[in-house]
N, C-alpha and C positions, 0 to 999 in steps of 0.2 A: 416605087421600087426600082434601084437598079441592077442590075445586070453583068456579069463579067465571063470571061471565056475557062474554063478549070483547065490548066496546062494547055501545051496545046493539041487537044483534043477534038475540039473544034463542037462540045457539050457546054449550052449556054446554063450559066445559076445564077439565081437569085441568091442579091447580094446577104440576104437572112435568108436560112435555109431553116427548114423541119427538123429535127429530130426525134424522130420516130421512139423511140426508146421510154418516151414517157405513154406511147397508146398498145404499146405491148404488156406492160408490168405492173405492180401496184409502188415501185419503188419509189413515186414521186406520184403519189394519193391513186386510187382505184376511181375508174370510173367504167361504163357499160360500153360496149362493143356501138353506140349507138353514136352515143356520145364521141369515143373517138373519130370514128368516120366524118361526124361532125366538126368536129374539129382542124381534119385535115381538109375538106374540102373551102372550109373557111378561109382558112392560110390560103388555100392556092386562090382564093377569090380578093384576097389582099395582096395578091402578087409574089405569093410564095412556093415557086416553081420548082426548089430543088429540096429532094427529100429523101433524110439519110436513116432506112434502117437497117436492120441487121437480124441474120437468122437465129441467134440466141435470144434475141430481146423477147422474154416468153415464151421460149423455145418454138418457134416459127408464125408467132398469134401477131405480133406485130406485123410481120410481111402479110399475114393474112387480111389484116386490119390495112394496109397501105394498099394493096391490089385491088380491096374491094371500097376504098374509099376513092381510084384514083383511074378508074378503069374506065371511065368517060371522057375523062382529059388525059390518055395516057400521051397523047401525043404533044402536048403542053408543058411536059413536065420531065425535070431529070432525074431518074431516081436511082440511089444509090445503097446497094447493101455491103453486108461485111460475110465472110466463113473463117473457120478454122477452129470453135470451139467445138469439141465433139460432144454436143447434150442429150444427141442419139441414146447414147451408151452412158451418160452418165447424168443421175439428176441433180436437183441446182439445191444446195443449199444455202441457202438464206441469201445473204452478197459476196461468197465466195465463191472463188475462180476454178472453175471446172478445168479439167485436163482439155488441151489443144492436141488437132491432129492439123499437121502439116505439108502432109506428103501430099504427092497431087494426086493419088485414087482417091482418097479424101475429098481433096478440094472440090473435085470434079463433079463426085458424088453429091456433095451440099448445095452445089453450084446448080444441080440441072432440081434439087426438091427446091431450093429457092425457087427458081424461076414457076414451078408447080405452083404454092405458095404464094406468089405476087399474079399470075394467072399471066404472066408476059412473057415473049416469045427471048426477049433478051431483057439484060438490066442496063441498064447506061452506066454506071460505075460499081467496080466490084475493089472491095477491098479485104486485104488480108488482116484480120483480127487479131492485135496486140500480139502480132509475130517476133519472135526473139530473132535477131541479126543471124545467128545459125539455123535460122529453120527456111531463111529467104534464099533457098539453093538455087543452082542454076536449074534444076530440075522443076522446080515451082513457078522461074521465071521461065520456062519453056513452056507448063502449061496456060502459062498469063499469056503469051503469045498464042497458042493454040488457041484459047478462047475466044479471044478477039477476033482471029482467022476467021471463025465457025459462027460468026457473027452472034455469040450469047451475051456479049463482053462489047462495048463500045469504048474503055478506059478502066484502067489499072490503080488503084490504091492504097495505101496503107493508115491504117487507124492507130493510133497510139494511148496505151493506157492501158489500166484508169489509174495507176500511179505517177506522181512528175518526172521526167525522166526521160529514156528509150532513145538517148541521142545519137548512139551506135546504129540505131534499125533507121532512124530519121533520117541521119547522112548518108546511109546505104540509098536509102528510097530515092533520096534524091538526086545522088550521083548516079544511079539509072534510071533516071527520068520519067522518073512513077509520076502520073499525072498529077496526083493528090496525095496528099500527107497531112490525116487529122490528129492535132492535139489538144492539149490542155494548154489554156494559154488566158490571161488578160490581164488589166492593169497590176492588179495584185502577184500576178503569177509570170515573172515576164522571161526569167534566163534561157528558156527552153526555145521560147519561139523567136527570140534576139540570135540565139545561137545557129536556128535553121535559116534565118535570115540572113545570115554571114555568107553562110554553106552554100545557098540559092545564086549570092553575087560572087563566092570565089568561085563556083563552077559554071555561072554562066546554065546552068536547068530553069526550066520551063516549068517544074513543080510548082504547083498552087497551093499554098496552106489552107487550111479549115479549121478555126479554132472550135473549139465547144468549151462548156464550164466559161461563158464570158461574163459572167455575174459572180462568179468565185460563190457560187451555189448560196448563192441567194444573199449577199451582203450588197453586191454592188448595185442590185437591185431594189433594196432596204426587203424582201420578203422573209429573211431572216433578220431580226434585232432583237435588242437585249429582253424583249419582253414574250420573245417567240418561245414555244414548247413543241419538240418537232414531233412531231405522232410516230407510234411505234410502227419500225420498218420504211421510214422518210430516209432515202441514199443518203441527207445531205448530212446526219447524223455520224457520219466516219468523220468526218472533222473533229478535231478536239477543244473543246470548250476555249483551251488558251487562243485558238487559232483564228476564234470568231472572237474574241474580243481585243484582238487586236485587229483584225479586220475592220473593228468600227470605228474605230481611232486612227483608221488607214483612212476611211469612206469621207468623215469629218474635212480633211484636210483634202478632200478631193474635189469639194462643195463648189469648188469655181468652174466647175466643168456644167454643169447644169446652168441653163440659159432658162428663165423665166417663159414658158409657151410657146418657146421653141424646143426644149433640149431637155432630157429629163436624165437622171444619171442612169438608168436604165439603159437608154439609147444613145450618154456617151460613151457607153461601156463599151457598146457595140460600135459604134463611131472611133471609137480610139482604135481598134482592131483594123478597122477599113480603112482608116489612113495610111498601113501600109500596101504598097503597090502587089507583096508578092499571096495578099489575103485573096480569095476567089468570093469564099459565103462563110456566113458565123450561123453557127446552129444552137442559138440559145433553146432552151428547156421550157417550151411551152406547156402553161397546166390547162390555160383557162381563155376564152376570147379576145378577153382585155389583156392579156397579156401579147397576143398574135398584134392586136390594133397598136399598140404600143412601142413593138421592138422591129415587127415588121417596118415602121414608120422609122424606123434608124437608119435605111439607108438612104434619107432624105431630109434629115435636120440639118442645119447648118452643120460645114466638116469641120474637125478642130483645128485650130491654127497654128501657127510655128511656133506662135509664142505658149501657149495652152501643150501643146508636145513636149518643149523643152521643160517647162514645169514639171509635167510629169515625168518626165527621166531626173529629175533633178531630185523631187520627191524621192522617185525609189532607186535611185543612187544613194540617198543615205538612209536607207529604209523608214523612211515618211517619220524620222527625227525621233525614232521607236527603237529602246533601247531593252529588248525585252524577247524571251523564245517564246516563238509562237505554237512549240506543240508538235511542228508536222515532222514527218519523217525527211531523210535527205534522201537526193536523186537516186532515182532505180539505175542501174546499170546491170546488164548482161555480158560483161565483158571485164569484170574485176576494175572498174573504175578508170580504164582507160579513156577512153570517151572524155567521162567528167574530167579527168588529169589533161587532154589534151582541148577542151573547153574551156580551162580555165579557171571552172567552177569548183576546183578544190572545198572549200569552205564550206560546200553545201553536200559532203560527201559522209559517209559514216564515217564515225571515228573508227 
């Protein structure tokens, strides 16, 4: 495993991080409170030191689940939550998006039952939870600094999602020097995180991207193909049938990236993300151990090469010779499609 600095923070991560999100919920299969812990102690035994979860994932069971999986090596490990959904007050139906509170009595509030919750005195990274560019007031940015004063807080972040999108709140985070900025991002998925890459070299920030979804849920990893039936209440079922089959027809055509006992398309998935300099950790979607043995092992396959890079931009510059809608929706904006108009990304915008 290696290793990288997240902004400059001066908070080491592992280059595959955890995602916690799958030992909180049953969204990506159920499994026992046992079994999780297991799980994550795994990871960090494969060199998997940075691990991100979030006080909605199960409305606080995950952080439950991370503090008492990680409460022996806390000192080993960076770990990372999110706030700002209010689940207090409202419960969760099915995969729909509860109301956000964003004000800082909120924040603050969530902030100190988090740290209850993970049973730690502070968190190493705190991030604002799929915040709309108007809710990142200078008021919120003051209690982001008070927390960090008060030592609860050792770095600042913003999580992006779970639509593709949010490039208004992304350029925000970055142009003030939010340590971390997670999105949706990979081979298949690439304008969004192309575009903070620009943003990162015009402005000269220190932000560190986090991709997650690096297997475009499950194709890049083949755990979804044409023969899968996803079980009732599987996340990865919001995609629309068109959107996975052309995803396989994307995968086919990506088949040189897999290197025979070195390189498996799994972990160039992961490999392609870490090629860029301004990546920190990819937090792929662990179910299972072979999956941890596997992806964790991706930041150490052979790196891809200029000429294997250029490929791929070559590929999805003309959309991998696929001449067909794949289903999904166009980018989220919070700002009447300015952003998208001023990224250039017209084309990917609602009609």
């Amino acid at each position: 495993m290696q290793y990288s600095e997240l902004g400059d923070s001066g908070l080491e991560v592992s280059e595959v991080g955890f995602g916690a999100w799958t030992v909180g919920t049953d969204w990506w299969g159920d499994r026992s409170e046992e079994d999780a812990i297991e799980m994550l102690q795994y990871a960090v035994d494969q060199g998997v030191t940075y691990v991100d979860t979030g006080d909605v994932y199960g409305h606080g069971r995950s952080e439950e689940i991370v503090g008492r999986a990680l409460s022996e090596v806390r000192d080993e490990v960076t770990v990372a939550t999110k706030v700002g959904y209010d689940f207090y007050n409202n419960p969760q139906a099915g995969h729909g998006e509860i109301p956000k509170q964003m004000n800082p009595e909120y924040l603050r509030e969530a902030v100190e039952k988090s740290l209850e919750r993970l049973e730690m005195d502070s968190v190493d990274l705190l991030q604002l939870h799929n915040a709309d560019v108007s809710e990142i007031t200078p008021d919120v940015l003051e209690l982001l600094d008070e927390l960090e004063e008060e030592g609860k807080i050792d770095a600042t972040g913003l999580a992006l999602g779970p639509s593709i999108g949010w490039l208004a709140e992304g350029d925000l985070a970055i142009e003030a020097e939010f340590d971390s900025v997670q999105l949706v991002w990979n081979v298949l998925e690439q304008e969004v995180g192309d575009h903070f890459l620009e943003t990162i070299e015009r402005t000269g920030s220190s932000t560190s991207l986090i991709p997650r979804v690096p297997h475009s849920s499950g194709i890049l990893n083949e755990q979804v193909t044409p023969d899968t039936e996803l079980g009732e209440g599987d996340h990865r079922g919001f995609r629309p049938d068109a959107w996975y089959e052309t995803g396989w027809e994307k995968l086919e055509k990506l088949r040189f990236l897999e290197q025979a006992g070195e390189r498996t398309m799994g972990q160039a998935a992961i490999a392609w993300l870490l090629s860029h300099d301004s990546v920190a950790s990819v937090t792929p979607t662990f179910r299972t151990k072979a999956d941890i043995d596997e992806w964790a092992a991706a930041s150490d396959v052979p790196k891809l090469t200029d000429e294997e890079m250029a490929r791929v931009d070559e590929l999805y510059e003309n959309d991998f010779g696929i001449d067909r809608d794949d289903g999904m929706d166009s980018l989220r904006t919070s700002v009447d499609g300015a952003d998208i108009e001023s990224a250039g990304l017209d084309k990917l915008a609602a009609d």
